[in-house]
C-alpha positions, 0 to 999 in steps of 0.5 A: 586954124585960118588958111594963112597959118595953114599955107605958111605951115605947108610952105616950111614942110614943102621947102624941107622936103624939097631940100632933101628930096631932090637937092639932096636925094643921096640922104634919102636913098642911102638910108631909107630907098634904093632908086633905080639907077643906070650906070651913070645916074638915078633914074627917077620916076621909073614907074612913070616913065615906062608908061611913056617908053611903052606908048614910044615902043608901040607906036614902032608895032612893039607888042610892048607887052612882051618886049619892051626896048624903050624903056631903059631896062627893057621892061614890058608893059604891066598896066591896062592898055587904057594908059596906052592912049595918053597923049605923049609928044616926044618933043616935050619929053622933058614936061613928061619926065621930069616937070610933070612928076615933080608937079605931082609930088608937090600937089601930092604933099600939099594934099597931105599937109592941107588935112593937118591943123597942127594944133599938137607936135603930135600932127607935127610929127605925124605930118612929117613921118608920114612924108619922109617914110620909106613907103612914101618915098619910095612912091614919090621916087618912082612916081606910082600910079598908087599916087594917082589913084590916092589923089583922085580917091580924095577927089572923089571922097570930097565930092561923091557925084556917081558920074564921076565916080563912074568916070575915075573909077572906071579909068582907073580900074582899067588902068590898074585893076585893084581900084575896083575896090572904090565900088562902094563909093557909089553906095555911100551916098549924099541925103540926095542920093537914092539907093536905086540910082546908086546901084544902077550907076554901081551895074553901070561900072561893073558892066563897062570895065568887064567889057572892057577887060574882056576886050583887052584879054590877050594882053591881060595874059601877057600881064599876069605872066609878068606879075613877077615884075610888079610883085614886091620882094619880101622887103618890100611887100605889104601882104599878108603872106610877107611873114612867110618869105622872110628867109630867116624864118623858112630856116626854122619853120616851113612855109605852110606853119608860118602862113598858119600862123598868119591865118590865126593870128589874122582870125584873132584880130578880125574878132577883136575888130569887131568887138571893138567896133560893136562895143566902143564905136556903136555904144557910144554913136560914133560913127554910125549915127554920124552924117557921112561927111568927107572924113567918113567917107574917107575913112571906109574907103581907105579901109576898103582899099588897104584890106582889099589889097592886102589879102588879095595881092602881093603889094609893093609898099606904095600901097600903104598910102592908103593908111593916111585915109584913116587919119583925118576922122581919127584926128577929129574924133581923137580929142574925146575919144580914146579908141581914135586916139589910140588909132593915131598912136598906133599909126604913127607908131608903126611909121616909125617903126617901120622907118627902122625896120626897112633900113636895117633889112634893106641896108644892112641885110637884117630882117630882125626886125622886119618879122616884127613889123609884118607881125605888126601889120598882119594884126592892123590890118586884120583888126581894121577888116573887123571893124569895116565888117561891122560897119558894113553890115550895120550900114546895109542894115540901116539902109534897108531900115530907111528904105523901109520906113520911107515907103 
């Protein structure tokens, strides 16, 4: 598709979302999200906007870590303390609050249009879905750091250099801790690349942010007996022990039988990961015997992110964003091949689905269907951690094969 048609597409979504979103951000937020709100007004970009109350805090020798009384509900300090160091002049407060966050939404969203051709209503919908879900709305509303790691992840998916792989990744894992879960990137390499030069930059990474963390040890304490202020209620978690803090659920069976539950139907679904993935994607060369290009690259990436996190912690839902990293390789690969396009069906399905289920639960107090959308995601999200074992495991293999025959 030529640029032009491009950029008139991104322009028509870009003015529907900016008509609803901040001309009429009420539509959204009675029906899809709860913004934070003081007793006046919303209070948008909150979880931008306590970063730089927190910088204004302890420039007043607050320990920002256990008491914060800049931010408007006093909320402490919950990042690393790299953030800490970010330029902020409280005379252009208004850039910081307001323009800035707007800036990134809308790079943001023209990010997320530029990967569609819209050559079917199916990207269409797809595209618009994606955007106006709770989960993105949510993300976009409080302006998440989510939103900066999924924007510099693109970034460095596109170019693969280990320099600013090492640069970003450090940052951001410094900033957040879960991007650690970028490491691979430094393995997935160019023709150019060699493996050694990779690991070295990978040591390099692992070596600077446990430094770095070790240094911060005290307050990382602070942080951890906080958790409770970055972990998500039940409506709001995408993690894998959600299904078992549904309360309609603990009224019929016990916490432990529900996660049991989780356990074997998450088991199930690895396996079929991996069959699926053995028998469809490796039988027919796809994937494996591809150059890793930017849609490869993102695809495992994203995959590593969404599993990583869904397992290991209790996410808010902005953590979804990483999904859309499945998408480009399964629209391209999707026109001839079933198992891609099935992907692209599943994906749009549970956006919707999800859509309905979170309005029922958060507004009309019936988490009915939310039991089915944590079932929906503990199956997903296991299947694609079977299918990124296989893909890993047969990727390390034929490294070392290359290595071998190289000697």
């Amino acid at each position: 598709m030529k640029l032009t048609n491009k950029l008139n597409y991104f322009l028509l979504f870009l003015f529907i979302v900016i008509i609803l979103y901040y001309i009429f951000p009420n539509i959204l937020y009675g029906f899809f999200i709860f913004p934070i709100a003081t007793v006046k007004e919303l209070y948008l970009f909150g979880d931008w906007s306590v970063i730089f109350s927190a910088i204004k805090c302890k420039s007043l020798n607050y320990n920002i870590f256990i008491n914060n009384p800049c931010d408007v509900y006093g909320r402490p300090h919950v990042y690393g303390s790299i953030l800490l160091f970010i330029p902020y002049i409280e005379e252009y407060s208004i850039f910081y609050f307001w323009y800035f966050p707007i800036f990134i939404n809308l790079i943001f969203i023209a990010v997320i249009i530029l990967h569609f051709n819209f050559t079917s209503f199916k990207e269409y919908f797809l595209c618009l879905i994606f955007i106006l879900n709770p989960s993105t709305l949510l993300l976009m509303e409080r302006l998440n750091l989510d939103i900066f790691i999924f924007l510099l992840m693109i970034l460095l998916c596109y170019f693969r250099k280990n320099i600013l792989n090492l640069l970003f990744i450090s940052f951001l894992t410094l900033a957040k801790f879960y991007p650690v879960s970028l490491l691979p990137l430094f393995f997935i390499k160019n023709k150019n690349n060699k493996f050694l030069t990779n690991f070295l930059f990978a040591i390099i990474f692992l070596f600077l942010v446990t430094f770095f963390l070790y240094l911060d040890k005290d307050n990382l304490v602070e942080i951890v007996r906080n958790r409770q202020l970055f972990s998500a209620d039940y409506r709001w978690s995408f993690n894998f022990f959600a299904l078992s803090k549904i309360p309609i659920l603990l009224n019929i069976f016990s916490e432990n039988l529900l996660v049991l539950f989780s356990s074997l139907f998450s088991i199930v679904f690895v396996f079929v990961g991996v069959f699926l993935c053995k028998n469809i994607l490796n039988k027919n060369n796809y994937m494996l015997t591809r150059s890793w290009g930017y849609n490869e690259t993102l695809f495992l990436i994203s995959a590593g992110v969404l599993v990583s996190t869904y397992f290991a912690f209790n996410n808010w839902i902005y953590r979804e964003i990483f999904m859309f990293g499945l998408i480009p390789l399964s629209l391209e690969l999707g026109r001839d091949n079933l198992f891609f396009k099935n992907l692209i069906n599943f994906i749009i399905f549970r956006l919707f689905y999800f859509t309905i289920s979170s309005y029922f639960s958060m507004f009309r107090g019936n988490d009915f269907f939310l039991i089915f959308n944590q079932i929906i995601d503990i199956s997903f999200v296991s299947f694609i951690f079977g299918a990124l074992l296989y893909l890993y495991l047969k990727l390390l293999i034929r490294s070392f094969r290359f290595r071998k025959t190289s000697l």
